[in-house]
N, CA, C and O atoms as a MOPAC input file, in Angstrom:
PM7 MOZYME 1SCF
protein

 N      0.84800 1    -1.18400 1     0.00000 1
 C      0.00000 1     0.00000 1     0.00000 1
 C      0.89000 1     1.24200 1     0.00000 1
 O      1.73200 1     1.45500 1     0.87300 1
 N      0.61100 1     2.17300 1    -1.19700 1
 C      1.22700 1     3.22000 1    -1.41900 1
 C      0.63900 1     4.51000 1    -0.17000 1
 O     -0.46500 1     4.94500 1    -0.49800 1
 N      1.06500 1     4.98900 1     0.82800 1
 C      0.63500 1     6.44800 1     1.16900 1
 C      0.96300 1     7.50800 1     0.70700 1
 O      2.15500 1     7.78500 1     0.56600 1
 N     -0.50000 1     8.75400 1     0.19600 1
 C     -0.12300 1     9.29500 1    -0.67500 1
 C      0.67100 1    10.92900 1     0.23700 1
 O      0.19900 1    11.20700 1     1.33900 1
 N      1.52600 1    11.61300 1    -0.19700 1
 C      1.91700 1    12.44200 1     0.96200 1
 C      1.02900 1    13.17600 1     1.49600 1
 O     -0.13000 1    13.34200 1     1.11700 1
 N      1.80000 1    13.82500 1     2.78000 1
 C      0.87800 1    14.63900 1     2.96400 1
 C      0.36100 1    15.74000 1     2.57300 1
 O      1.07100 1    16.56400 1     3.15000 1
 N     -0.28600 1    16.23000 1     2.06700 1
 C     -0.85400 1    18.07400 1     1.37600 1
 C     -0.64800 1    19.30900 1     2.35800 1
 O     -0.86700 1    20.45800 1     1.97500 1
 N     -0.04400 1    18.89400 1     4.15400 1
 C      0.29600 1    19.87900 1     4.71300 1
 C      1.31700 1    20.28800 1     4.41100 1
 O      1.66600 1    21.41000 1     4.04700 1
 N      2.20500 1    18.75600 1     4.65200 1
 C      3.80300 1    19.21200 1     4.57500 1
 C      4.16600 1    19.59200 1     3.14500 1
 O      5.33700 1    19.95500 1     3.04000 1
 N      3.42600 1    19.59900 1     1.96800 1
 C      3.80600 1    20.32300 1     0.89100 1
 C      3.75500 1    21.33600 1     0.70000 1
 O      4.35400 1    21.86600 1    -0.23500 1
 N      2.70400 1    22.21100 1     1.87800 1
 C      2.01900 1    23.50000 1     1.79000 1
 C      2.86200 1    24.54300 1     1.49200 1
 O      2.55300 1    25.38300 1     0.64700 1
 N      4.15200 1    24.58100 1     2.25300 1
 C      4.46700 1    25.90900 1     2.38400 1
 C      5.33000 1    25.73600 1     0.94500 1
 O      5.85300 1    26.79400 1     0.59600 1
 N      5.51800 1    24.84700 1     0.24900 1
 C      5.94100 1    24.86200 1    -1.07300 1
 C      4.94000 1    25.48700 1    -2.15000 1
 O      5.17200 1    26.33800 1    -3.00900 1
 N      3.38200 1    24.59300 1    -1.75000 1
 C      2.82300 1    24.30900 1    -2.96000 1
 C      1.73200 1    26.06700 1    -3.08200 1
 O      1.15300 1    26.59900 1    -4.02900 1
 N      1.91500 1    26.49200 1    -1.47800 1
 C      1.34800 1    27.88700 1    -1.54700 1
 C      2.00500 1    29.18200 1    -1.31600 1
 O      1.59600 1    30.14800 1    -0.67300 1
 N      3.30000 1    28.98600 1    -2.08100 1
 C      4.64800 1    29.71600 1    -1.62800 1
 C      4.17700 1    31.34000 1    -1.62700 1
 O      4.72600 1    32.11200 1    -0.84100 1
 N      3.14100 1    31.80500 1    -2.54400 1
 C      2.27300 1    33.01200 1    -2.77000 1
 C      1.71000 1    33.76500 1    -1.17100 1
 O      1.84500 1    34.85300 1    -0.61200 1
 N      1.09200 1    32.57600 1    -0.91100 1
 C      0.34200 1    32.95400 1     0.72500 1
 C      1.09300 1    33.01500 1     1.84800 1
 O      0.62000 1    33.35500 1     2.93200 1
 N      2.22100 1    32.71500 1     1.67800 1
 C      3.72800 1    32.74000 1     3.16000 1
 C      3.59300 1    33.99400 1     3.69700 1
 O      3.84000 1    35.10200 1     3.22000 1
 N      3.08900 1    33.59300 1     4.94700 1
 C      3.04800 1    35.08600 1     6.31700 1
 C      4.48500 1    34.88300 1     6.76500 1
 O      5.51600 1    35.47700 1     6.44600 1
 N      4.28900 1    34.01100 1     7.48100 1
 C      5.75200 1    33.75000 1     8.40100 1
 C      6.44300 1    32.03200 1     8.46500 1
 O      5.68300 1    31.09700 1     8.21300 1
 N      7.57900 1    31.82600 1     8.73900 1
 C      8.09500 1    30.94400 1     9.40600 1
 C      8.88500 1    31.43000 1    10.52900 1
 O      9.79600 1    32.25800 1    10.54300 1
 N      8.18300 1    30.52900 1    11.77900 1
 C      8.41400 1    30.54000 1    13.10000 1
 C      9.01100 1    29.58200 1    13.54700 1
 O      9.21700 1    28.64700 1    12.77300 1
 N      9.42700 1    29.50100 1    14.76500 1
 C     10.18500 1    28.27800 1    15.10600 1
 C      9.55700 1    26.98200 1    15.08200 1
 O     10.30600 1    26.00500 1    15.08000 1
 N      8.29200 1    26.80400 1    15.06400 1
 C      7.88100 1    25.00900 1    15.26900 1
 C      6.70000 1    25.41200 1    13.86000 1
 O      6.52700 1    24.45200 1    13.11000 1
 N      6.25300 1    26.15700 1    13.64300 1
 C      5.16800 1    26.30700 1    12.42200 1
 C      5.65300 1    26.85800 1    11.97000 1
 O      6.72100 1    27.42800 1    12.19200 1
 N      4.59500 1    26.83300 1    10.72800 1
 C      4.74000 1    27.84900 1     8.94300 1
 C      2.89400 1    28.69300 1     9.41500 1
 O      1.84800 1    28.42100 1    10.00500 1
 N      3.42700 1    29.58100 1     8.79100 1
 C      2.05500 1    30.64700 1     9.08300 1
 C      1.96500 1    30.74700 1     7.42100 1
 O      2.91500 1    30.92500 1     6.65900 1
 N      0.02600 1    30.52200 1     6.93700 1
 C     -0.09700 1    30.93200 1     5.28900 1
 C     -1.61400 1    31.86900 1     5.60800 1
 O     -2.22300 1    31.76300 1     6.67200 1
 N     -1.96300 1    32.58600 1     4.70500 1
 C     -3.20700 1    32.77700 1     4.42800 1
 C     -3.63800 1    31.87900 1     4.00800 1
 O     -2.86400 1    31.06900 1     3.49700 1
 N     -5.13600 1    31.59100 1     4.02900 1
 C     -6.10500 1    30.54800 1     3.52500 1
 C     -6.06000 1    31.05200 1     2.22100 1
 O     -5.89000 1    32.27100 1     2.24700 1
 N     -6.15900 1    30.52000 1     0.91200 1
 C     -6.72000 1    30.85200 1    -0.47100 1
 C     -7.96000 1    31.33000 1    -0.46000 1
 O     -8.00100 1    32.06100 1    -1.45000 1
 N     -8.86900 1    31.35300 1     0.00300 1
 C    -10.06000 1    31.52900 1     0.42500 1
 C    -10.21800 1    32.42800 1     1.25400 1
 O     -9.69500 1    32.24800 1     2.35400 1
 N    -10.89900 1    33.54800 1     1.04200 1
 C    -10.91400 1    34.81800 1     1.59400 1
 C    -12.37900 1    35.06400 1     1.99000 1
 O    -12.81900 1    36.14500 1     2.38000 1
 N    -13.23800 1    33.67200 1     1.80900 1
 C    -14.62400 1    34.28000 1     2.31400 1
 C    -14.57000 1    35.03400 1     4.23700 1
 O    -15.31400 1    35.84100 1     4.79500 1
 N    -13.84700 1    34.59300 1     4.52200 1
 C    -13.81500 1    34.68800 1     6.19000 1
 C    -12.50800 1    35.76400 1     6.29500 1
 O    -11.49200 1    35.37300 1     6.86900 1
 N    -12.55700 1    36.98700 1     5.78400 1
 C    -11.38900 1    38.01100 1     6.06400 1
 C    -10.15100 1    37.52800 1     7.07900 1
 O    -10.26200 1    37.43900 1     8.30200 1
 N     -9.00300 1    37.24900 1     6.33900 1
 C     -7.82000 1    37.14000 1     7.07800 1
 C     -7.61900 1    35.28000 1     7.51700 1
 O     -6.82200 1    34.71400 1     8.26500 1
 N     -8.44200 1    34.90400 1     6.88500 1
 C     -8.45100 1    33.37500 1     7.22300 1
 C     -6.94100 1    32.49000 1     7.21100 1
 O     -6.59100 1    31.90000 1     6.18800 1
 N     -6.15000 1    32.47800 1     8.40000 1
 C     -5.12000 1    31.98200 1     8.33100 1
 C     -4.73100 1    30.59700 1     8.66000 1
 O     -4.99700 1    30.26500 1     9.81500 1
 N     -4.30000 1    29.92300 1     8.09100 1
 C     -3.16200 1    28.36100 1     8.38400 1
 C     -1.91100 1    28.17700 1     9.19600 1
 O     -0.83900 1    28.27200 1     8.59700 1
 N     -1.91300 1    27.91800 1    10.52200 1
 C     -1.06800 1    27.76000 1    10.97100 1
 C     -0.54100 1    26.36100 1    11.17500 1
 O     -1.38300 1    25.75400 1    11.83600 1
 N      0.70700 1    25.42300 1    10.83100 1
 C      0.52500 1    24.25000 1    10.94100 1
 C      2.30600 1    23.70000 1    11.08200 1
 O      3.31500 1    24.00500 1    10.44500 1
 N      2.00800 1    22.61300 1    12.43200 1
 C      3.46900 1    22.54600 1    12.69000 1
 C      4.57500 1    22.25400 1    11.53600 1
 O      4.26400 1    21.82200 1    10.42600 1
 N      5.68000 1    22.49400 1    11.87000 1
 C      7.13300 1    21.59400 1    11.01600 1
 C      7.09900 1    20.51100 1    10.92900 1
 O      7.38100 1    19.90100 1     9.89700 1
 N      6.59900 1    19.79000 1    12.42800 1
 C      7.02100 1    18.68700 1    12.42300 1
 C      5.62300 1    17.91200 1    12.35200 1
 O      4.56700 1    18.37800 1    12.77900 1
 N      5.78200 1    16.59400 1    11.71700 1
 C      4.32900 1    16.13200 1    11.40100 1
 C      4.14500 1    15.38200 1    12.17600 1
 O      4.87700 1    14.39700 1    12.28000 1
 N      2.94300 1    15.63200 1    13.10300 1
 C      2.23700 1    14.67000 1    14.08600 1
 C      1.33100 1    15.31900 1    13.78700 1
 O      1.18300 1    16.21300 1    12.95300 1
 N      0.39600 1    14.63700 1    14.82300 1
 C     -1.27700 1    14.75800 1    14.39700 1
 C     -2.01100 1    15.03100 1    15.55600 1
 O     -3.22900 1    15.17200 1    15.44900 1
 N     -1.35100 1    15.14900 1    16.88000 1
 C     -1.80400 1    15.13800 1    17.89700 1
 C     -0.60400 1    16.32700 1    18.95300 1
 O      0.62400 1    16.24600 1    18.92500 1
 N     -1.33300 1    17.23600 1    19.70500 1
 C     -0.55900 1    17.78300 1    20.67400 1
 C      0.20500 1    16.93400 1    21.43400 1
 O      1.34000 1    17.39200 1    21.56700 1
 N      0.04600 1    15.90300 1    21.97600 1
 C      0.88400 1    15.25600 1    23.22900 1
 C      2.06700 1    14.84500 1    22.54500 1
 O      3.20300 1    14.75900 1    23.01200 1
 N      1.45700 1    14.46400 1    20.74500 1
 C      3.40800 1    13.99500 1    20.52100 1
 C      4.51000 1    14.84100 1    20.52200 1
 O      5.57500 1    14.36500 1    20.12900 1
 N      4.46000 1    16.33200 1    20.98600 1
 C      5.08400 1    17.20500 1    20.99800 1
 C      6.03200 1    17.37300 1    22.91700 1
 O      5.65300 1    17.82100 1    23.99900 1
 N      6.92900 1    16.93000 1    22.57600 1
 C      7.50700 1    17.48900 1    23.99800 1
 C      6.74700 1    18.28500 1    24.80400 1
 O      5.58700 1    18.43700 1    24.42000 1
 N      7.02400 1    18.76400 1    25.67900 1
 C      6.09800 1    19.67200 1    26.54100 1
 C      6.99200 1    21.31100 1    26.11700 1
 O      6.30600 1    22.28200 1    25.79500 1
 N      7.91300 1    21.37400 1    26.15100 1
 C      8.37400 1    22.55300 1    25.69300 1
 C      8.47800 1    23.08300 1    24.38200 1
 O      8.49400 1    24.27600 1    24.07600 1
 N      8.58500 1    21.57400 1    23.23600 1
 C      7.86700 1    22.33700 1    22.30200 1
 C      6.31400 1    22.79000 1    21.95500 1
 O      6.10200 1    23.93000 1    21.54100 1
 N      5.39900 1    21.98500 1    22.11700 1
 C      4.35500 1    21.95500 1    22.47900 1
 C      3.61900 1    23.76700 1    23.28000 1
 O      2.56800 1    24.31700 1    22.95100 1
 N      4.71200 1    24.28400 1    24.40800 1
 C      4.47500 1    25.20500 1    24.80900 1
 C      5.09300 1    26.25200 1    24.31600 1
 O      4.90800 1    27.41600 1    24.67400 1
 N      5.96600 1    25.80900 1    23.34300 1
 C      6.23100 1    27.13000 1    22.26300 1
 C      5.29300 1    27.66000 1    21.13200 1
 O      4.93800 1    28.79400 1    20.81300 1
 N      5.00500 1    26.31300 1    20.60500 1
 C      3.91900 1    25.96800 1    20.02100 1
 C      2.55700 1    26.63400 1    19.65400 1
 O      1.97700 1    27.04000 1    18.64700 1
 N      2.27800 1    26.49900 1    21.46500 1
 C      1.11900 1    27.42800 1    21.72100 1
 C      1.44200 1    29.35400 1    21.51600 1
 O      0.77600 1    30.31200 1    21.12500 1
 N      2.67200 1    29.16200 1    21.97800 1
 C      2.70800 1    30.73200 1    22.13100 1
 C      3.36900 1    31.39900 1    20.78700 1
 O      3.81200 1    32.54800 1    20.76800 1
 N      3.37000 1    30.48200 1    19.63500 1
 C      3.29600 1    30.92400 1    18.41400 1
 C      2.09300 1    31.07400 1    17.66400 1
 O      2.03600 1    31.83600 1    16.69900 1
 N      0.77300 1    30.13700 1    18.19700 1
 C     -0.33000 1    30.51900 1    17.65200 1
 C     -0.96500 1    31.48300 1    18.23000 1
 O     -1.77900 1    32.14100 1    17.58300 1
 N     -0.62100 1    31.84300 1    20.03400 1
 C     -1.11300 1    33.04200 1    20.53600 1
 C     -0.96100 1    34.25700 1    19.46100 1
 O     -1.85600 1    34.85600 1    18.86400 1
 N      0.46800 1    34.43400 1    19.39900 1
 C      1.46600 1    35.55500 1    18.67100 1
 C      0.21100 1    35.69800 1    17.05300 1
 O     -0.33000 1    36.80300 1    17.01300 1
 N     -0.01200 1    35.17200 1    16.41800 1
 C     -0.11600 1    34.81100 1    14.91800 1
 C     -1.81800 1    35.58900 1    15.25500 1
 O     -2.25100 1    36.57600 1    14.66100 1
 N     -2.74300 1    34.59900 1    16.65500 1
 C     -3.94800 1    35.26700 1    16.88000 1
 C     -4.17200 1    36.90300 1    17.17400 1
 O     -5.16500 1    37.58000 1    16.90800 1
 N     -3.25700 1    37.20200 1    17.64000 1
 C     -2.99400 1    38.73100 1    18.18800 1
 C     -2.77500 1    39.51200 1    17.00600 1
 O     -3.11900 1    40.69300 1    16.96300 1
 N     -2.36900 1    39.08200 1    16.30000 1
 C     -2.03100 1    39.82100 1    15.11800 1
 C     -2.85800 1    40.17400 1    13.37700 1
 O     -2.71500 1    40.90500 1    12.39600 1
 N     -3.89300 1    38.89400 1    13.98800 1
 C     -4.88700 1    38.81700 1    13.13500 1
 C     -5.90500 1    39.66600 1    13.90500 1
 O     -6.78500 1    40.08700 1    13.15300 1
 N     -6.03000 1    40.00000 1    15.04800 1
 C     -7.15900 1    40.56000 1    15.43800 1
 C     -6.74200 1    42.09700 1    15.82400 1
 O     -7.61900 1    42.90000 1    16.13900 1
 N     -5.18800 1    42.51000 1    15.77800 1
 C     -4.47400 1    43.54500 1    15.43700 1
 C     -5.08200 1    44.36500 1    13.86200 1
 O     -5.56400 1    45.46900 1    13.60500 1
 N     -4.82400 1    43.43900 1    13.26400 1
 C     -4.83600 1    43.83200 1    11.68900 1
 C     -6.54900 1    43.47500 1    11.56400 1
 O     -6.73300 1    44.61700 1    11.14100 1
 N     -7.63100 1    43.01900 1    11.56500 1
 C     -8.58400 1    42.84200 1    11.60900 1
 C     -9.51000 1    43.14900 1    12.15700 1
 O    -10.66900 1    43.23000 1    11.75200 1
 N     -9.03100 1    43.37000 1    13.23700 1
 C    -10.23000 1    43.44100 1    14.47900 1
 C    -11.81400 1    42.94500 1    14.53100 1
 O    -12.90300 1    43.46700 1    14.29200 1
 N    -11.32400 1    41.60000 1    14.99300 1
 C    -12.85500 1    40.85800 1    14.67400 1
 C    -13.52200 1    41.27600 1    15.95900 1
 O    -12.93500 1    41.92600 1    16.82500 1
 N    -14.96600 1    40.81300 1    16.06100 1
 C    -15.59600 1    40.39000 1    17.00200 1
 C    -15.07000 1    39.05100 1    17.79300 1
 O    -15.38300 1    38.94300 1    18.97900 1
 N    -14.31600 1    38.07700 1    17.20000 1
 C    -13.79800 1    36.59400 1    18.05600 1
 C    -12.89100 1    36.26800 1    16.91700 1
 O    -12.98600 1    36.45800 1    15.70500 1
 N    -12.15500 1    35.82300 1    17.53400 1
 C    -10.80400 1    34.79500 1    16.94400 1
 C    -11.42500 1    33.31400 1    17.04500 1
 O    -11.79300 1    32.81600 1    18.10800 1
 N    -11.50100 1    32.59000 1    15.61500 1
 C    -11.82600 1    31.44900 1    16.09400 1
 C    -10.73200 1    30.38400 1    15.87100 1
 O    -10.03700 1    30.58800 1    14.87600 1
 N    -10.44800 1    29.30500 1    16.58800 1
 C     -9.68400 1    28.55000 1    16.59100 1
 C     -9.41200 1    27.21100 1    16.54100 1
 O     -9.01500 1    26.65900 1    17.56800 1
 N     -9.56400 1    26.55000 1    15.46300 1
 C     -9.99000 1    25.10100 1    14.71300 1
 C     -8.57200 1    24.45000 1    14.55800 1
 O     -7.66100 1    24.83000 1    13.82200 1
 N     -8.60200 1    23.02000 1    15.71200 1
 C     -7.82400 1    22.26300 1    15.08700 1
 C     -8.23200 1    20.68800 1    15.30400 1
 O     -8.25900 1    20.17100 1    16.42100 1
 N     -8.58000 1    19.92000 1    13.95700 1
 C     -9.48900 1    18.77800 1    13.72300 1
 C     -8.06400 1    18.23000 1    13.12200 1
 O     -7.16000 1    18.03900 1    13.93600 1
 N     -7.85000 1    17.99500 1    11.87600 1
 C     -7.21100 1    16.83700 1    11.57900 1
 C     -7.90600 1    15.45400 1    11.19400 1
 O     -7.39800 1    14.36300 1    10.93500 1
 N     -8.99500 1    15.79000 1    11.23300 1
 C     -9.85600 1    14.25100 1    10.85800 1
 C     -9.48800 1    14.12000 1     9.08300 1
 O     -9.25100 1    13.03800 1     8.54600 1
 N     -9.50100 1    15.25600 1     8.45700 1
 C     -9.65800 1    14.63200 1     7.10400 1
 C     -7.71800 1    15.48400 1     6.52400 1
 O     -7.25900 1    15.31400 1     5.39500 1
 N     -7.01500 1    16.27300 1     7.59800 1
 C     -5.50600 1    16.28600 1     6.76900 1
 C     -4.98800 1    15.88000 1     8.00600 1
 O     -4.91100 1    16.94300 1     8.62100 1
 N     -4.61800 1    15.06000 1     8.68700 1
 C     -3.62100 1    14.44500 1     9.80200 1
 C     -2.32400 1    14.34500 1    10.07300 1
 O     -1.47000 1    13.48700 1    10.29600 1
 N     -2.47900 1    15.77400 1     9.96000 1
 C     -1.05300 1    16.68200 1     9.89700 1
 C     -1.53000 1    18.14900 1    11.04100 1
 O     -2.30900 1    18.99600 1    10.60500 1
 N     -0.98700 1    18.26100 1    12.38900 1
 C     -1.42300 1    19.46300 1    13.43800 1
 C     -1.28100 1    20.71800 1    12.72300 1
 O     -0.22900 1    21.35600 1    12.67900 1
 N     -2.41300 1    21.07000 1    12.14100 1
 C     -2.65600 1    22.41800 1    12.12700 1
 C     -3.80200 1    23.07600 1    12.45900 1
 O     -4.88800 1    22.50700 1    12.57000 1
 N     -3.55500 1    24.68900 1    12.68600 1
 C     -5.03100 1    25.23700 1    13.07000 1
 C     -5.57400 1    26.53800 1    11.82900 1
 O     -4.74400 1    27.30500 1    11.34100 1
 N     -6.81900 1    26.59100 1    11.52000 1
 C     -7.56700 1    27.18300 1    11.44200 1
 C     -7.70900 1    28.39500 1    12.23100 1
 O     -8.38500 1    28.08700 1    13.21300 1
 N     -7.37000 1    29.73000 1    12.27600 1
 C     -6.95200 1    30.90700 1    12.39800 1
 C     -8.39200 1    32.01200 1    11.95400 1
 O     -8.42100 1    32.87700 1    11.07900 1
 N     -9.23500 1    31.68700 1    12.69400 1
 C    -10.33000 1    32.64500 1    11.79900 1
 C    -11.22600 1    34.27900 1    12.19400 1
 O    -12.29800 1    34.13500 1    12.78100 1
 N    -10.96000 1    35.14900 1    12.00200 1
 C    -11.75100 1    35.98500 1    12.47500 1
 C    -12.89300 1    36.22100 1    12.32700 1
 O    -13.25800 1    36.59300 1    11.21100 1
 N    -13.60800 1    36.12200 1    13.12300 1
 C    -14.93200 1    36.37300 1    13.20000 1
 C    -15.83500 1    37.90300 1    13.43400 1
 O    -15.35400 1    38.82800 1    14.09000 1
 N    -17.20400 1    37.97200 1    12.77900 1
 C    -17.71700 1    39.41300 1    12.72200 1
 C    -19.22500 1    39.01300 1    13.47400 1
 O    -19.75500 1    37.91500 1    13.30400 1
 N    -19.70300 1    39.89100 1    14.16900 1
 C    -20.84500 1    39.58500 1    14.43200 1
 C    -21.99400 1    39.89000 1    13.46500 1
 O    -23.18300 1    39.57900 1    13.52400 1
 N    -21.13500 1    40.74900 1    12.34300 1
 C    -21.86900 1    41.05100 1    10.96800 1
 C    -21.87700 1    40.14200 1     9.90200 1
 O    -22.14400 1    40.33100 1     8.71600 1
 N    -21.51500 1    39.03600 1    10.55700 1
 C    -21.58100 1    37.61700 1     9.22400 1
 C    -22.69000 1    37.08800 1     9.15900 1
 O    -23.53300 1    36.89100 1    10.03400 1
 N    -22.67400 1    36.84700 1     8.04300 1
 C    -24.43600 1    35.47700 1     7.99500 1
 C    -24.27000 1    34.48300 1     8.54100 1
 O    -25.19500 1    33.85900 1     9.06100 1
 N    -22.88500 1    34.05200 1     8.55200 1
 C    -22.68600 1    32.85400 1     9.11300 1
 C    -22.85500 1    32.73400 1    10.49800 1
 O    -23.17000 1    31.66200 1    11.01400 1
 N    -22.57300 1    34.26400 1    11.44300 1
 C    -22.32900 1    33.90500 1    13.02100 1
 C    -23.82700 1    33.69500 1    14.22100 1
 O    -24.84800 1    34.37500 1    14.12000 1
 N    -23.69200 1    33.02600 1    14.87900 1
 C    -22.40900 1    32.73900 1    15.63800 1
 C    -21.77900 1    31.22700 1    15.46000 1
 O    -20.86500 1    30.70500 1    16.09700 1
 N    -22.55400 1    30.71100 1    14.40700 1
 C    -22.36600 1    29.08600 1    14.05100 1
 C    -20.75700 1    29.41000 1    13.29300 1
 O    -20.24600 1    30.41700 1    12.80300 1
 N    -20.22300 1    27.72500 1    13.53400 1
 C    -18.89300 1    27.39800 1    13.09900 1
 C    -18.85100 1    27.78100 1    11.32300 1
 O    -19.79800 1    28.02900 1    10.57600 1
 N    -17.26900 1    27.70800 1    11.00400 1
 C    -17.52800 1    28.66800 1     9.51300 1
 C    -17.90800 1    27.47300 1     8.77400 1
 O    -18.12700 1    27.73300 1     7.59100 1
 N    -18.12200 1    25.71400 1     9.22000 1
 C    -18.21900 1    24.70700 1     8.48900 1
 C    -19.21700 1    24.54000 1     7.97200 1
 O    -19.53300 1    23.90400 1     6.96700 1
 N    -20.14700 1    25.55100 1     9.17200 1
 C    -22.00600 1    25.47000 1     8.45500 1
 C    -22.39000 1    26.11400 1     7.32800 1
 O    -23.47300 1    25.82800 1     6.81800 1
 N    -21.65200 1    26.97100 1     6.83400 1
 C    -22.01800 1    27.93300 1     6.07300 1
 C    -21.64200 1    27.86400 1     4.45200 1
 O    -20.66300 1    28.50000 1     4.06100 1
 N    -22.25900 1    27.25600 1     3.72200 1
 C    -21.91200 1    27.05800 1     2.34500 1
 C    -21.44100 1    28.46700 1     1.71000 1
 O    -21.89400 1    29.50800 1     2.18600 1
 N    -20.61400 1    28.49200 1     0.73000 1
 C    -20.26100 1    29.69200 1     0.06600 1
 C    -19.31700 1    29.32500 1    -0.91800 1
 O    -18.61600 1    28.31400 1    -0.89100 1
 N    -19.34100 1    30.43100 1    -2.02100 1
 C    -18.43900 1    30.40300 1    -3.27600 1
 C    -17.11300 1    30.76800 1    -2.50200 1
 O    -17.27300 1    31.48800 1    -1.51700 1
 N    -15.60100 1    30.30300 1    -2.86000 1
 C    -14.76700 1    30.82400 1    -2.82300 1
 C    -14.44600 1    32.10100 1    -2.64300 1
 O    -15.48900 1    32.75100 1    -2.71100 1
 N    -13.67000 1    32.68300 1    -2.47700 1
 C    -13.24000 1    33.84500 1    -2.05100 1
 C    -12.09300 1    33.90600 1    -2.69400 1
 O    -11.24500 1    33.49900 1    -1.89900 1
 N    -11.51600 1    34.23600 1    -3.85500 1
 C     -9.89500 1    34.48100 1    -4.48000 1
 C    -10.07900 1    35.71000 1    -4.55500 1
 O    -11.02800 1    36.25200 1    -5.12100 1
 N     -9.04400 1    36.32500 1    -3.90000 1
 C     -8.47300 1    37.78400 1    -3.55800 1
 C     -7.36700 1    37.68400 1    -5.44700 1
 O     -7.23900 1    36.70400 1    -6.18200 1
 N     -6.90200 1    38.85800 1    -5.59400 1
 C     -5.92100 1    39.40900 1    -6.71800 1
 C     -4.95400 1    39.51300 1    -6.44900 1
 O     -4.77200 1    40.50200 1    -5.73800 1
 N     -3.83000 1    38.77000 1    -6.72700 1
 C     -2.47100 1    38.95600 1    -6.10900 1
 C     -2.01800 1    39.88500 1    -5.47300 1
 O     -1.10000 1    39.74300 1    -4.66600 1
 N     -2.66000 1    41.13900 1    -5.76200 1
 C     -2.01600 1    41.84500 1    -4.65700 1
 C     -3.14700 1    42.03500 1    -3.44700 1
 O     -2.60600 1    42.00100 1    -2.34200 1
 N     -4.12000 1    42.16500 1    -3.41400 1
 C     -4.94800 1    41.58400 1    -2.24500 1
 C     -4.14500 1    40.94100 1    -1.27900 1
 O     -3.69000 1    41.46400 1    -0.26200 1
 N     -3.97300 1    39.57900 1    -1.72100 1
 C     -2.91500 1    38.92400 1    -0.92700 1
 C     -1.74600 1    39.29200 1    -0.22500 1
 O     -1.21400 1    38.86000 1     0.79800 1
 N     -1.42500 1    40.36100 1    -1.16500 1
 C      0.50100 1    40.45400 1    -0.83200 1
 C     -0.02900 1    41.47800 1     0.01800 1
 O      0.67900 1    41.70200 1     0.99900 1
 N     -1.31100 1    42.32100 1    -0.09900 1
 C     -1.27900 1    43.25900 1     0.90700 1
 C     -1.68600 1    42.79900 1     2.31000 1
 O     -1.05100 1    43.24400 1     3.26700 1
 N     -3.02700 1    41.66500 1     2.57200 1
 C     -3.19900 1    41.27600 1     3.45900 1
 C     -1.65200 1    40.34300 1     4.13900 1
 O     -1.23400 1    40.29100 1     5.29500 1
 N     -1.22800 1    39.84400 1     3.14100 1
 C      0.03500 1    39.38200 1     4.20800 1
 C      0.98300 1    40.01200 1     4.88500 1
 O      1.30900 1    39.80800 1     6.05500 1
 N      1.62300 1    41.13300 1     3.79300 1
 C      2.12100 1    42.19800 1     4.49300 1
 C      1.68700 1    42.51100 1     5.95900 1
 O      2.40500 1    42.30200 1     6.93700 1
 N      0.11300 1    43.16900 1     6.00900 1
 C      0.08000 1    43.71800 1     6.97100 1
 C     -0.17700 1    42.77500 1     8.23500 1
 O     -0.20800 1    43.31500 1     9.34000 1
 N     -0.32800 1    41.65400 1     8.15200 1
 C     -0.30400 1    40.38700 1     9.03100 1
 C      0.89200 1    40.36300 1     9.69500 1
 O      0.95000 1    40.46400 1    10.92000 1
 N      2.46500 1    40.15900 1     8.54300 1
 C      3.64400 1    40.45200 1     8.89700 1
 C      3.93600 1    41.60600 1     9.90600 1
 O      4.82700 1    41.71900 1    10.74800 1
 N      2.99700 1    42.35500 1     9.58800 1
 C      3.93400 1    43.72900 1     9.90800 1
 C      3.52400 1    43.75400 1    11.51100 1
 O      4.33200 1    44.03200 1    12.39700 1
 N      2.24000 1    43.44400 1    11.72000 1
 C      1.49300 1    42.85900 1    12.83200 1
 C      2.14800 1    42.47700 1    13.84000 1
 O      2.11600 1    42.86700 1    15.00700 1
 N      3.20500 1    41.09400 1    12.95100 1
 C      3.67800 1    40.09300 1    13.89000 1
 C      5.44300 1    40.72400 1    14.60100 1
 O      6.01200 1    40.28200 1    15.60000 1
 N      5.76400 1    41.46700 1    13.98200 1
 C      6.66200 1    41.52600 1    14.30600 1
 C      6.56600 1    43.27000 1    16.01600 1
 O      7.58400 1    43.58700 1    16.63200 1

């Protein structure tokens, strides 16, 4: 039985366009998908699928790189809620879902999974600007 790779660990290759940051244990991307303003991917280096396989100190760096990444989306955004999704049921590879939330959405206060919608592709520079100012955020 062939396993086919994983589509996380190719990410920061295969979406080299959307690169916010590399941090010490994750890669930070924008989502391609812009229905949910600022929709970001945060997802470890190292591939496990579960928090506990992470040392405890990386694990607690970990966290305080997705703190850092949340602060900065709601810096540059300013939602009503930061939401914060990490499943793995269908890519089993630890990453989170980074989402800001509006109390002016159709979708809220339900999860963004309920909510059917067309894509969202921003224009290359859309992108380069929302990442920029994400970057600029983080630092």
């Amino acid at each position: 039985m062939t396993l086919s790779p994983c589509p996380m660990c190719s990410r920061w290759e295969s979406d080299a366009d959307l690169r916010i940051a590399e941090l010490d244990h994750s890669y930070v991307i924008l989502n391609r998908d812009q229905f949910f303003p600022g929709y970001t991917l945060l997802f470890s280096k190292t591939h496990v699928t579960e928090l506990f396989h992470l040392d405890r100190r990386v694990r607690s760096e970990l966290t305080e790189e997705i703190s850092r990444v949340a602060k900065a989306l709601f810096d540059v955004f300013q939602p009503d809620k930061i939401n914060y999704e990490l499943l793995g049921n269908m890519v089993p590879h630890m990453h989170w879902h980074l989402v800001p939330r509006f109390t002016s959405e159709k979708a809220w206060p339900r999860p963004i999974w309920t909510e059917p919608h067309d894509e969202r592709v921003l224009t290359p520079e859309e992108y380069r600007h929302s990442i920029a100012r994400i970057r600029e955020a983080l630092t």
